[in-house]
N, C-alpha and C positions, 0 to 999 in steps of 0.2 A: 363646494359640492355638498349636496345634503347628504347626513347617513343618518342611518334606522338603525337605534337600538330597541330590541325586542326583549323587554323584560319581562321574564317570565315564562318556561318552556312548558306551559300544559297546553291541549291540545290548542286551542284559539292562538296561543303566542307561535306555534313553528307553524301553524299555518298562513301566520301573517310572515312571518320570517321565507316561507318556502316560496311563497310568491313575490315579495319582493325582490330575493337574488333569482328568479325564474325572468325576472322583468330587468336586472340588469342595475338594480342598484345595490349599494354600500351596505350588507349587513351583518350586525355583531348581536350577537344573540348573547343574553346572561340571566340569570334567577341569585335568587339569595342564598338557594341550598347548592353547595359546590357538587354534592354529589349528583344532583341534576343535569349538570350538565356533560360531567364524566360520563355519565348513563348516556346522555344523546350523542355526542361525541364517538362514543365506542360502538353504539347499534346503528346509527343513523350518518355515518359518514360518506355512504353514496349517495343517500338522497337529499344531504345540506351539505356539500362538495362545495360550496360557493359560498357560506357563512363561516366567519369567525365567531370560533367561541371562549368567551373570555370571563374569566371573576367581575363582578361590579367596578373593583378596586384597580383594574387593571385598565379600564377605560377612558379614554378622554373625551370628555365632552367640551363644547362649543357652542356661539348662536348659532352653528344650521345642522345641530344634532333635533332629529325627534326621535322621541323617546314614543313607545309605545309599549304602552303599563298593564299588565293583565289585573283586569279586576279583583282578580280573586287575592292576590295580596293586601294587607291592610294600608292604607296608605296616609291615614290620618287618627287614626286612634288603632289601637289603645295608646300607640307612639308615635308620633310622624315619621315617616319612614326619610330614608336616608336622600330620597331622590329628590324631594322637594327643596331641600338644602340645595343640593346640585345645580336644579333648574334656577333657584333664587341667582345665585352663584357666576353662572352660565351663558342666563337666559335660554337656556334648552328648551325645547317645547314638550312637554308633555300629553300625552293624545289617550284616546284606547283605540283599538282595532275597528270598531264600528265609523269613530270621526275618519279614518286613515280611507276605510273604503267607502266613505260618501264622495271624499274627495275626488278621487278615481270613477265616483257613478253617480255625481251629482244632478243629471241630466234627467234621472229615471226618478220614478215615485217612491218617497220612503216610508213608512207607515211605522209608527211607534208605539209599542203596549208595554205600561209597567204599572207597577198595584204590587203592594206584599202579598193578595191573594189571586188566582184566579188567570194571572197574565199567561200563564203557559197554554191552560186550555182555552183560551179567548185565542191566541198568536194560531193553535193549531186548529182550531174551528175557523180562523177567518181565512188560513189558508186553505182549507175544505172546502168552506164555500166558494173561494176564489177560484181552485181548480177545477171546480166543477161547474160554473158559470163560463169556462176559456180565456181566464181572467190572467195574462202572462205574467208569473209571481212565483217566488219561494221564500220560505219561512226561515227564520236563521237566528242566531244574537244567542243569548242568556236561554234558549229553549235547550240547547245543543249542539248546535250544527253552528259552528266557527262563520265568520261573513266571508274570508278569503275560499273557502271551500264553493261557494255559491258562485250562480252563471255571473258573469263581467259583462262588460260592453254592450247591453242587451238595447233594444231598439222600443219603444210604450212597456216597459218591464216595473214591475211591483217589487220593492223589496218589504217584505213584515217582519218586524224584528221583538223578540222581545227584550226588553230592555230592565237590564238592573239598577237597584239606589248607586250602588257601586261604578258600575258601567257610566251611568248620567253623569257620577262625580268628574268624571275624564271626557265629556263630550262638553267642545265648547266651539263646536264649529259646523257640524253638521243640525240638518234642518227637517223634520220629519214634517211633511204634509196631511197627514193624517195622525194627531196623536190619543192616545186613548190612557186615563188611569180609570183603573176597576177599583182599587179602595187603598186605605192605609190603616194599616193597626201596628201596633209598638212590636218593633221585627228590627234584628240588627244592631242592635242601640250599642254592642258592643266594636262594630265597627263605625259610627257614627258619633259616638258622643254622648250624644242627647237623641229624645224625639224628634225634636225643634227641627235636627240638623236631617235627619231621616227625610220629615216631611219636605225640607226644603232642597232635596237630591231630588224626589218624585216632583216636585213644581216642577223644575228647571225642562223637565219636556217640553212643557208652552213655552217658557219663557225663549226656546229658542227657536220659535215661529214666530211668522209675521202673519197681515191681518185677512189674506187668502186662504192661508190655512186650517183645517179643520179643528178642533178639540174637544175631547169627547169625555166626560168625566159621570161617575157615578154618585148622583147628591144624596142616595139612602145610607150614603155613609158618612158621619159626621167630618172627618179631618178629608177627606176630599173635596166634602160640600162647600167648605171654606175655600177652599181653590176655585171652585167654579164662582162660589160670588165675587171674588178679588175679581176675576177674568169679567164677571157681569160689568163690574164698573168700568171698564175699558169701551165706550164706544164702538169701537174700529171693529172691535172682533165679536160683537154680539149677536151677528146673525150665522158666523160659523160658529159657537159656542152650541155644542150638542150636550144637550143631560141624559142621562139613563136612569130608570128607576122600577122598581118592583112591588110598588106601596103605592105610586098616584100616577094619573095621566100627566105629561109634562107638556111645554107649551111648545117649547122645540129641542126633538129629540125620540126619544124609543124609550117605552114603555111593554113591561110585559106584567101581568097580574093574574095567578093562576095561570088560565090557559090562554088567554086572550092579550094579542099584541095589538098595538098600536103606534103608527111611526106618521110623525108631525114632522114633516121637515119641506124645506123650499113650499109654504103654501100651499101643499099636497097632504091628506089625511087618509091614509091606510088602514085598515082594525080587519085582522085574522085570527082562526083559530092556530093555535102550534102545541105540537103532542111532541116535545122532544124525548128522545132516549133517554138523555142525562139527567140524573134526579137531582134535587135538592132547590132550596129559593137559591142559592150561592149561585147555581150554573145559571137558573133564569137569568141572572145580573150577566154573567158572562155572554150568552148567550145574545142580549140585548147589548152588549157591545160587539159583539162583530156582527150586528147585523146593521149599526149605527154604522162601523167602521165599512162594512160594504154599502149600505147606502151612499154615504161619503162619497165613497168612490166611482159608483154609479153614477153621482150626481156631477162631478169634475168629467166624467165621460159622452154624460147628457146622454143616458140611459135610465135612467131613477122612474119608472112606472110600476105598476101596478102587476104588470105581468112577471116583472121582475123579480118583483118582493114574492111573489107565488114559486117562485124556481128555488130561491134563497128558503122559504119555509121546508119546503120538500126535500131540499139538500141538506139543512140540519137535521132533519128527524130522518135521518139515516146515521149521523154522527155517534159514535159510539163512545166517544170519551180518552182521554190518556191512560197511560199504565200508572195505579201506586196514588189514583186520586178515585177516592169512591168506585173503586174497578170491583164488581163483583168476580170472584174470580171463578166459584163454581155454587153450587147447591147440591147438598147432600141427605136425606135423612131431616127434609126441611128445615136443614139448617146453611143460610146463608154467608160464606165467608170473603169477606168484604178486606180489601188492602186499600189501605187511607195511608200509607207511607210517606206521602207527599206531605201530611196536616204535621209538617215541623214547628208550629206553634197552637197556642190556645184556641185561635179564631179561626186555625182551621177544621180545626178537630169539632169545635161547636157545629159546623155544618153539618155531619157526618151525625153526631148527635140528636140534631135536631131533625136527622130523616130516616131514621130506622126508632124499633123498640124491641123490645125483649135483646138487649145488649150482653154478651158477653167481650169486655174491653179491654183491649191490650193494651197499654198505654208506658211512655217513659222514655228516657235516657238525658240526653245534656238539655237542663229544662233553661226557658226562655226564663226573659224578666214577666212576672206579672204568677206563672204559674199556670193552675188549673182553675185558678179565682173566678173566672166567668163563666167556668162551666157547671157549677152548682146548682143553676135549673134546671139542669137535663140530667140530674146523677139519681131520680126517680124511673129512670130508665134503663138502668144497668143492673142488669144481677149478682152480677160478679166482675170484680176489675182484676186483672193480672199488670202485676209493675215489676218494670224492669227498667237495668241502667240506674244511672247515677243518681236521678233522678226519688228515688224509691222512698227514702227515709221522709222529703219535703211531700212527695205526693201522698204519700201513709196517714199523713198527721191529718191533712185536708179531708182525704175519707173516713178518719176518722171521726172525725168534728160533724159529718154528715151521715154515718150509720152507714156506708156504705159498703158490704161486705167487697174483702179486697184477698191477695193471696202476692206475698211479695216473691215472684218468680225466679226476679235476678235477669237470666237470658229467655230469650223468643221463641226458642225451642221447647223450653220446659214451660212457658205464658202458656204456646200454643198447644202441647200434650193438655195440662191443666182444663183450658175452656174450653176443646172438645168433648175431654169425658164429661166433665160439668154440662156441658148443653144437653150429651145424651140423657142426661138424667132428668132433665128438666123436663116438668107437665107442662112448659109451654108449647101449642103447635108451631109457631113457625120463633126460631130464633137467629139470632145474628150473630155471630164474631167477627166484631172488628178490629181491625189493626188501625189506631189511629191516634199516635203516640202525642202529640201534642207538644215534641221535643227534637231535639235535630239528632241526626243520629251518629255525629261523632265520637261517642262517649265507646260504639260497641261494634260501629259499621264503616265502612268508608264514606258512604255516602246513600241518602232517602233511596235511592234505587236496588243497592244492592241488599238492605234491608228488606224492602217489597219483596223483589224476586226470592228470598229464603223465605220469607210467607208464602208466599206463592206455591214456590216447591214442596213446602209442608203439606200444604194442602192436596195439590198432586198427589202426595203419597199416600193418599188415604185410598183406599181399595172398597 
């Protein structure tokens, strides 16, 4: 008899756990931290009445245990975690949450977006567009929203998932018919290893299609460009091989430059005007992937015209964008204050950079490999930097090297008092404060969100 161990109790793992014993099978639920499970045990005992909860160490595993890994623990660096020994050991299977519910809804369409930048608002744009076409779909994975939480047994149903380096590392069974990477820059590498090892988790989304299926990749980026040409040399798959780009017309694929689209696909040539909401070249790229990724799927439906792509224009430029990524949050005293929460490395924060001026920049806390190194062409655009977090001392030395007047804050409170008065002061007519740290925010927050939202609130408070 098969049993489910659910390792890992944050949201995604007791949703997979609550549906499985809702459905009548075998499950033991564990994490690393014993206090974890004390905590769910004691609050959650009516509504996991049918799970055992047990320490790692108290478990026995078997071939017809699967294991089902929450991404979010390390599982291969900085140590290898305890479970792969087991599974070697065992032969247990090791899954994440995402393979567990293909298996269960294999029948339906799966559509896959992953990229270190970009994939969250590409997943919720493409499901925008999809519900507003009547396109029967919901959006799920690595955005938030757990996959056991999502409709089951659905009849022509879309699932859009986005998907983590992490997440991939544990899918080796499920099959995305639609897959999309938006880009790759050096992200993670403490969970990873190397780059090497990063770039080769984002591959692994094609590699688990066959030659029906779509792939849709972004070549204005160097280390995904590389992916699409390995995939060019594969025969089988080069007339579903989709490019996306923001720099040239592509031969097959979606192109957007300035304001003007154009989508080359199944021997059909489309070219519109598109006025999106969302600013930056960064979103253009986004933007041309779920319109690749609706094409796609228009075209597997044998709907893919001209009238179609007209409904798809007009349904983005209503899109207003996520919370904590370039979200203007209000305008005061023409001054723009802008939460970039989400820019937890260098390459995001460059976008944000590269689309505003007269900068006043909050920036910091647990910084990435590489730094603020590539952001030196845009620090002509900053008036003033405010640093905070851990971060402070390494980003100090860099503005200093570049004249960049800087004010080391410490917290986001005191950044944010700082470059308010500072903007009031300023002859410029229109200025910006943004928050777009360039660093993740464990060092001072729980998490990019709850960061945002205290910006956010600051802001509010202003009268």
């Amino acid at each position: 008899m098969k049993k489910y161990i659910v390792y890992g109790l944050g949201i995604s793992g007791m949703a997979t756990a609550k549906y499985l014993s809702s459905n009548g099978y075998f499950v033991v639920a564990t994490d690393d931290n014993p206090n974890s499970i004390e905590n769910f045990k004691k609050n959650n005992s009516k509504n996991y009445s049918q799970i055992k909860f047990l320490n790692p160490n108290e478990i026995e595993y078997n071939d017809q245990t699967i294991i089902i890994f929450s991404p979010g623990i390390p599982l291969f660096f900085p140590k290898a975690h305890s479970v792969l020994k087991i599974c070697s050991e065992t032969n247990a299977l090791l899954k994440c949450d995402i393979s567990l519910f293909y298996k269960f809804n294999s029948k339906n369409n799966f559509i896959g977006i992953t990229g270190t930048n970009g994939k969250s608002t590409t997943t919720a744009l493409t499901g925008f567009i999809f519900d507003n076409l009547n396109l029967s779909s919901q959006i799920g994975g690595n955005i938030g929203i757990p996959c056991f939480e999502l409709k089951q047994n659905q009849q022509d149903f879309t699932y859009i998932f986005e998907v983590s380096s992490y997440q991939l590392d544990l899918i080796s069974d499920a099959k995305f018919n639609i897959a999309c990477l938006t880009n790759i820059t050096p992200d993670h590498i403490d969970r990873h290893g190397s780059f090497e090892n990063y770039i080769n988790s984002k591959r692994k989304i094609f590699q688990l299609q066959n030659a029906n299926d779509f792939s849709i990749i972004n070549i204005d980026n160097t280390h995904s460009r590389k992916i699409y040409q390995e995939l060019k040399q594969d025969s089988n798959r080069q007339s579903n091989l989709v490019a996306i780009s923001t720099n040239i017309d592509v031969e097959n694929g979606v192109s957007i430059i300035k304001d003007k689209l154009t989508i080359n696909l199944e021997k059909q040539k489309f070219t519109f005007l598109i006025k999106p909401q969302i600013q930056g070249k960064h979103n253009l790229e986004n933007i041309a992937c779920s319109i690749a990724i609706t094409s796609c799927q228009l075209i597997k439906i044998n709907q893919f015209n001209s009238q179609n792509i007209e409904r798809v224009i007009k349904i983005i430029e209503k899109f207003q964008g996520l919370k904590h990524r370039m979200q203007l949050v209000k305008s005061i005293n023409n001054i723009n204050f802008i939460n970039d929460s989400k820019a937890t490395n260098a390459e995001s924060t460059e976008n944000a950079l590269k689309s505003f001026d007269n900068i006043f920049w909050i920036l910091g806390g647990r910084p990435k490999d590489g730094g603020i190194e590539i952001l030196k062409p845009y620090f002509s655009k900053i008036i003033k930097a405010y640093l905070i977090g851990e971060s402070t001392e390494e980003f100090a030395k860099i503005l200093d090297q570049h004249h960049v007047i800087y004010e080391k804050s410490q917290t986001l409170k005191k950044a944010f008092e700082s470059a308010y008065s500072d903007s009031l002061l300023s002859t410029k007519i229109y200025k910006n404060i943004l928050l777009s740290p360039a660093c993740a925010s464990f060092d001072q927050w729980k998490n990019f969100e709850q960061r945002g939202d205290f910006f956010c609130d600051l802001v509010n408070e202003i009268h």
